[in-house]
PAPA-25861 format. One record per residue (C-alpha): residue in one letter; x, y, z. Coordinates in steps of 0.1 Angstrom, whole numbers, padded with zeros to 4 digits, always signed. Layout:
% residues N
AXYZ
...
This chain:
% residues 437
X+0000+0000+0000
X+0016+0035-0009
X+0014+0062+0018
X-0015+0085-0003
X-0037+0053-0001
X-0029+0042+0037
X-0035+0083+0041
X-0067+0082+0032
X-0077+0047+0041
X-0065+0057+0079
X-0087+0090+0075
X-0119+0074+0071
X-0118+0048+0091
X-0125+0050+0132
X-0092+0053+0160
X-0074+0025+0168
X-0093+0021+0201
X-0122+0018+0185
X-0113-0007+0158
X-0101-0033+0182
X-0131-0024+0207
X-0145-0063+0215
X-0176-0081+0203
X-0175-0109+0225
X-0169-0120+0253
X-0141-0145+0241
X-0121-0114+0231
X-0126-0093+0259
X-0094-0085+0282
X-0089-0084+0318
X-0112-0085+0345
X-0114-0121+0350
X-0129-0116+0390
X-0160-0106+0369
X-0156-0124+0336
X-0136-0154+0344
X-0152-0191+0344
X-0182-0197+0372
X-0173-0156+0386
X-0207-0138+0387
X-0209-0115+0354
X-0199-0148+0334
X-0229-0164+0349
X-0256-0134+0343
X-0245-0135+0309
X-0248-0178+0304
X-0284-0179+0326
X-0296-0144+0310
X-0308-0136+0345
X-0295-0103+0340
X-0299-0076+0371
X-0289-0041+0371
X-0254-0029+0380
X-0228-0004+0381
X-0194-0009+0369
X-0169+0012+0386
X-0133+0014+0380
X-0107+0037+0359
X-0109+0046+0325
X-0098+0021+0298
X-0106-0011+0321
X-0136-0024+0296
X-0170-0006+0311
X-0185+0008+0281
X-0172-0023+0258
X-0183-0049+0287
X-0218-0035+0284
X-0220-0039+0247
X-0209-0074+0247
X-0238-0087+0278
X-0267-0071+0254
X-0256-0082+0223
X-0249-0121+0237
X-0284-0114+0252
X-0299-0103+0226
X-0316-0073+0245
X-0326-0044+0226
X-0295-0014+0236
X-0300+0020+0245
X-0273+0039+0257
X-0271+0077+0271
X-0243+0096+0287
X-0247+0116+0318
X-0229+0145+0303
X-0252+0153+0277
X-0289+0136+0287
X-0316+0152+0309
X-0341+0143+0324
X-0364+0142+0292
X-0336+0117+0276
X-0342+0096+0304
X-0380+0095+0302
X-0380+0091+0267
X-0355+0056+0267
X-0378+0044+0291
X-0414+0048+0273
X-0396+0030+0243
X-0384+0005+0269
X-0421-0001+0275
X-0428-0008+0239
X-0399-0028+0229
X-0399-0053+0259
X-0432-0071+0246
X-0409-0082+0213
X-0380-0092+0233
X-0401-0122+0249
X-0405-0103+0280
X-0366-0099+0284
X-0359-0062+0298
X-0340-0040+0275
X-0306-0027+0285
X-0302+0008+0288
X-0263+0017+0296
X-0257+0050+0311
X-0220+0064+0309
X-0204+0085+0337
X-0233+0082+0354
X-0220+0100+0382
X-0227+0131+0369
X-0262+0128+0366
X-0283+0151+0391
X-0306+0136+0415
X-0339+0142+0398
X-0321+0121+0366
X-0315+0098+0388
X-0345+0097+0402
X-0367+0097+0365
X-0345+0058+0364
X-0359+0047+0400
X-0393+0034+0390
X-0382+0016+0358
X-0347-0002+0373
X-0374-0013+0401
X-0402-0029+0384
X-0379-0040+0355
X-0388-0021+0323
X-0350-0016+0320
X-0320-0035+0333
X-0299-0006+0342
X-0258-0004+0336
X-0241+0020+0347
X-0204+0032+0345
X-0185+0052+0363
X-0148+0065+0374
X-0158+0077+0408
X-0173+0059+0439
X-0209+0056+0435
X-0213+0051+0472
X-0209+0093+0470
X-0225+0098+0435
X-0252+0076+0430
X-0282+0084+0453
X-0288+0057+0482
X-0326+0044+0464
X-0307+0035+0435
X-0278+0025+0447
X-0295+0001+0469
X-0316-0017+0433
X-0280-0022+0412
X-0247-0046+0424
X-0216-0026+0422
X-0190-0046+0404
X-0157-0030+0405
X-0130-0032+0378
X-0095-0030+0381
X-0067-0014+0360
X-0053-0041+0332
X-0024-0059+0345
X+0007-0060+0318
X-0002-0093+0310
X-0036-0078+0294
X-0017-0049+0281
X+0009-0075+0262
X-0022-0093+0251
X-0039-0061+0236
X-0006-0057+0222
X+0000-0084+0203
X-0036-0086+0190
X-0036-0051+0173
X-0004-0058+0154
X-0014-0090+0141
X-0057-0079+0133
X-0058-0044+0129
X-0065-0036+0094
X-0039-0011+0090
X-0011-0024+0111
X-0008-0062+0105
X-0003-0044+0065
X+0028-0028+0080
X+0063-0040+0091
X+0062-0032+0132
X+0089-0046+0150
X+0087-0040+0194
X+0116-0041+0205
X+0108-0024+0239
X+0079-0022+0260
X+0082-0009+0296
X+0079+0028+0280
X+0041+0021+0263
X+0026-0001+0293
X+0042+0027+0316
X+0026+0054+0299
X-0003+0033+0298
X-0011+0028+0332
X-0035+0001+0330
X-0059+0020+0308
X-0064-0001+0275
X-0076+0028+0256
X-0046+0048+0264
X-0021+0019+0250
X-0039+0021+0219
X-0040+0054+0217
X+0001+0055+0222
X+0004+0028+0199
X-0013+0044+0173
X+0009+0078+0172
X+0039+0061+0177
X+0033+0042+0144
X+0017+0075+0126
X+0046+0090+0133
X+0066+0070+0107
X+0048+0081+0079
X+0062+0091+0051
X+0095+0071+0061
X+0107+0038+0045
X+0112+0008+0063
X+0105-0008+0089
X+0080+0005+0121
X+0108+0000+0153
X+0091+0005+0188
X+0112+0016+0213
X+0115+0031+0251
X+0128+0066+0234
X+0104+0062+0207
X+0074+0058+0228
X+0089+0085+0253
X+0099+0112+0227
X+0058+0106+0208
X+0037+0109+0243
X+0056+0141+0250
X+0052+0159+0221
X+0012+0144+0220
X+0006+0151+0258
X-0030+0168+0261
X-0031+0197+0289
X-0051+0186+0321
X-0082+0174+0315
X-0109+0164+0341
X-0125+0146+0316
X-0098+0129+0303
X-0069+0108+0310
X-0045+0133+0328
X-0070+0132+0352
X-0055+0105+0369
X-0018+0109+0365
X-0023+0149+0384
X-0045+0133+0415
X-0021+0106+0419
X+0006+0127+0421
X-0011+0150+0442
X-0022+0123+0466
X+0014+0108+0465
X+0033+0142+0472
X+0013+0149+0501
X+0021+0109+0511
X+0056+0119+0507
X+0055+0151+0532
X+0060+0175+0500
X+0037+0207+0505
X+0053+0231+0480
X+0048+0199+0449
X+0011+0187+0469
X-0001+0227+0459
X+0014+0229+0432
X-0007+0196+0415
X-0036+0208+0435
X-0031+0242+0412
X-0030+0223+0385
X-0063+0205+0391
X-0079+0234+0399
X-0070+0254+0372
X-0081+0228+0346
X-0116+0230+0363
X-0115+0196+0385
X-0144+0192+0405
X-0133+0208+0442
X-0155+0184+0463
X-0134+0155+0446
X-0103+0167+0454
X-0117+0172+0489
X-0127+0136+0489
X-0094+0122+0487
X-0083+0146+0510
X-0101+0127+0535
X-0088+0094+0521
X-0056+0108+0527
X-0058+0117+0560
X-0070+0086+0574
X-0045+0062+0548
X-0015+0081+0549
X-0016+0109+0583
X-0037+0082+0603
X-0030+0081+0639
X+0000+0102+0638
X-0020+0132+0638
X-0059+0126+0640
X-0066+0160+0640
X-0062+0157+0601
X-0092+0133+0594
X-0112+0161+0614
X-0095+0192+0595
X-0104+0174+0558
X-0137+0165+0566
X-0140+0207+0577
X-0129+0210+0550
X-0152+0187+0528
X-0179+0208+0549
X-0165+0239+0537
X-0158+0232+0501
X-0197+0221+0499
X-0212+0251+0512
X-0190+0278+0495
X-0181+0262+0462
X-0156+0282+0440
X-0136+0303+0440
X-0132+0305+0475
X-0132+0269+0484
X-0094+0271+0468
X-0084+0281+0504
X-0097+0257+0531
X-0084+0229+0501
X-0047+0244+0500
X-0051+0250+0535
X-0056+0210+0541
X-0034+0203+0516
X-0002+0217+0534
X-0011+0206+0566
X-0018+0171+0552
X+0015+0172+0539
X+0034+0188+0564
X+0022+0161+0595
X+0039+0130+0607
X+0029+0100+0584
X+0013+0067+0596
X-0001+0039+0577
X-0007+0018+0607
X-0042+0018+0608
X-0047+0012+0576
X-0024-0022+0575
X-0047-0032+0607
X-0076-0031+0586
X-0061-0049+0556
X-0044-0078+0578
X-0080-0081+0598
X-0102-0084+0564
X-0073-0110+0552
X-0085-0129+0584
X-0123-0124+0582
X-0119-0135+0544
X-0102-0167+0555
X-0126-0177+0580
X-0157-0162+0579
X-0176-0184+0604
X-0151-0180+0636
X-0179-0181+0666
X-0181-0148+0687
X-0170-0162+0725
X-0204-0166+0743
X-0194-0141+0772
X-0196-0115+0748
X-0230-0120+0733
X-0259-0102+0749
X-0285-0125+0765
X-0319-0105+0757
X-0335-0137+0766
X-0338-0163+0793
X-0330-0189+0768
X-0301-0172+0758
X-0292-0166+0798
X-0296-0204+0803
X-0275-0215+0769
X-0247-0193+0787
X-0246-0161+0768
X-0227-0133+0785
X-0216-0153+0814
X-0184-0143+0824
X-0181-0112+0807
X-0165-0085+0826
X-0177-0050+0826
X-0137-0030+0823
X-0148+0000+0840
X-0156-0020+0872
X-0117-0025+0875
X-0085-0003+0886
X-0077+0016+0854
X-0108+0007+0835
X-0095-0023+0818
X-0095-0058+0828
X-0078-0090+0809
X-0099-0105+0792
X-0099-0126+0754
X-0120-0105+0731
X-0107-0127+0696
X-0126-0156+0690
X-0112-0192+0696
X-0084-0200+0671
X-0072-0160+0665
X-0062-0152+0701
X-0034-0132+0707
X-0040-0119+0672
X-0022-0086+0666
X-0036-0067+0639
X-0027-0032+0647
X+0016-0022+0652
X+0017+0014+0660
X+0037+0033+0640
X+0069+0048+0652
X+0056+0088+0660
X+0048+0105+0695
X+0011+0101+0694
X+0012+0066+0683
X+0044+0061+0709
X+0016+0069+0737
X-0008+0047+0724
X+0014+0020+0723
X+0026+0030+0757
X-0008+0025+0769
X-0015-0011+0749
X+0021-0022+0762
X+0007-0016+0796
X-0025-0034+0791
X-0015-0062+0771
X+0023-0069+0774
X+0020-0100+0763
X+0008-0087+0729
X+0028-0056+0724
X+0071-0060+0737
């Protein structure tokens, strides 16, 4: 093919990410928890007992294209809108043809897939309650952020949340390899990879965006002869000069909060402003930012200063009432103290080790002295003899087992090396030194 006619062929047809989007489920990528053999979407899709759901998870992990694959293996009539653009109206209007086209599909619901649904308002959201509850529609949703704060309770509490997870590098190679060897315009050129840390770096998970790279670093060969040689410096030198300004929208998105949530992780104030500059300059939503402020705070401050859970969640108070402009202050304000206080992770690796256990046994019987006996029944089967009430003893604390049998002794929390947690550990030391050296 001469360049003129690969030109114009490339012109008309759709981008890259588009072109190798999936149409079934045999060639769909990652996500195997969801997908996999006997795991739970797998099985909606084999029993066609479909429900509604959300999908949540980061951009370029499969939501829109998993969507598309359950209603056309389903067979259900398809109706997509995105939050960004629909109203109320929209809504309303999907849903009366809903009513119509249901008595063709054999009295199988149709789909109707709502994108970034987190930024519809509460009254759209509330036009889907009626029809996601008596089943004129099987509702799918997608969104980046956590519905548990954008998706109203009602809702919320008629769809599963399935969450998705960033592609692993195996997935990325996989994605890789398939759009060299099917795309119609690059298996017709000579593409040799001879590096690949610098495209699933600059990737990040996000199958979209490996495409996207993929695509520009082979356009930018045109007009040359030979052969197509992909690179670390390639790859590098082609994302640099292509790099889109921040974009809340978009896929810079994540790369700015990331650093921002690191560098205030890493006790940086001057770099932790800076990228919160950034995000508000590009027009990031402020009660977002103060969101993982709070994260923050509990993760990566924790109990070496718990004064900073209570500041971001001022501040999260704050940001709500006064909006923007103003709420710039209060957010900079938590940003720098965020980042300038001690650091502890401890709690959070308590809570991580303790769910590890749960997981592995979820059935571990609560010790009967610490059940309540509301009953006689209860009294005489032995519940809550022998507890001991701790503020009927010197110091308010008495020793007694409070893990069930098999996990006593148990330490899940290890305070973290700081002068709060240095007198809470002081304290636990005296009350259990058996447990805490």
């Amino acid at each position: 093919m001469n360049i003129d006619t690969h030109t114009a062929q490339s012109s008309m047809l759709p981008p890259l990410p588009e072109r190798m989007r999936p149409r079934e489920l045999s060639e769909y990528v990652g996500q195997k928890h969801l997908v996999g053999e006997g795991c739970i979407l797998r099985n909606m899709i084999t029993s066609g007992n479909l429900s509604s759901f959300i999908l949540w998870g980061p951009p370029g992990a499969g939501k829109t294209t998993l969507a598309g694959i359950i209603a056309s293996s389903l067979k259900r009539d398809f109706y997509t809108l995105s939050a960004v653009s629909a109203g109320v109206k929209d809504v309303r209007d999907v849903i009366e043809k809903a009513k119509g086209r249901s008595v063709f599909s054999k009295g199988a619901a149709p789909i109707l897939f709502i994108d970034e649904i987190h930024r519809f308002s509460k009254s759209q959201q509330d036009a889907l309650l009626g029809a996601v509850e008596n089943g004129t529609i099987v509702l799918i949703g997608a969104t980046t952020e956590n519905p548990s704060f954008e998706v109203i309770t009602p809702l919320l509490s008629r769809c599963q949340v399935f969450v998705l997870k960033s592609l692993e590098v195996e997935d990325l190679q996989t994605l890789l390899d398939r759009a060299l060897r099917e795309d119609v315009l690059l298996k017709e050129k000579e593409i040799e990879v001879t590096q690949k840390e610098a495209i699933f770096r600059y990737s990040g998970g996000d199958a979209r965006k490996l495409l996207n790279i993929l695509e520009i670093v082979v356009d930018s060969f045109a007009g040359k002869e030979g052969k197509v040689t992909i690179d670390n410096k390639t790859v590098t030198d082609c994302v640099q000069e292509n790099i889109a300004i921040y974009d809340k929208d978009g896929e810079m998105h994540y790369d700015i909060i990331s650093a921002f949530i690191k560098s205030i992780r890493g006790s940086d104030p001057n770099a932790a402003v800076y990228y919160l500059a950034r995000m508000l300059d590009g027009g990031e939503d402020p009660l977002f930012i103060a969101r993982r402020l709070c994260l923050s705070a509990s993760e990566d401050v924790g109990l070496a200063n718990p004064n900073a859970l209570l500041l971001a969640n001022a501040c999260f108070q704050v940001v709500h009432q006064i909006g923007m402009p103003e709420a710039r202050i209060p957010l900079a304000e938590v940003t720098v103290y965020l980042a300038s206080s001690p650091k502890s992770n401890a709690s959070y690796l308590a809570i991580e080790k303790a769910l590890a256990a749960a997981k592995e046994d979820r059935v571990k019987a609560v010790p009967l002295y610490l059940r309540n006996a509301p009953t006689k029944l209860m009294e005489d089967l032995g519940y809550a003899d022998g507890y001991k009430y701790a503020h009927d003893y010197p110091g308010h604390f008495v020793d007694l087992e409070f893990m069930p049998q098999g996990l006593e002794g148990t330490v899940f929390y290890e305070p973290a090396p700081n002068p709060h947690e240095d007198r809470l550990k002081a304290y636990l030391k005296a009350c259990w030194p058996k447990y805490y050296l």
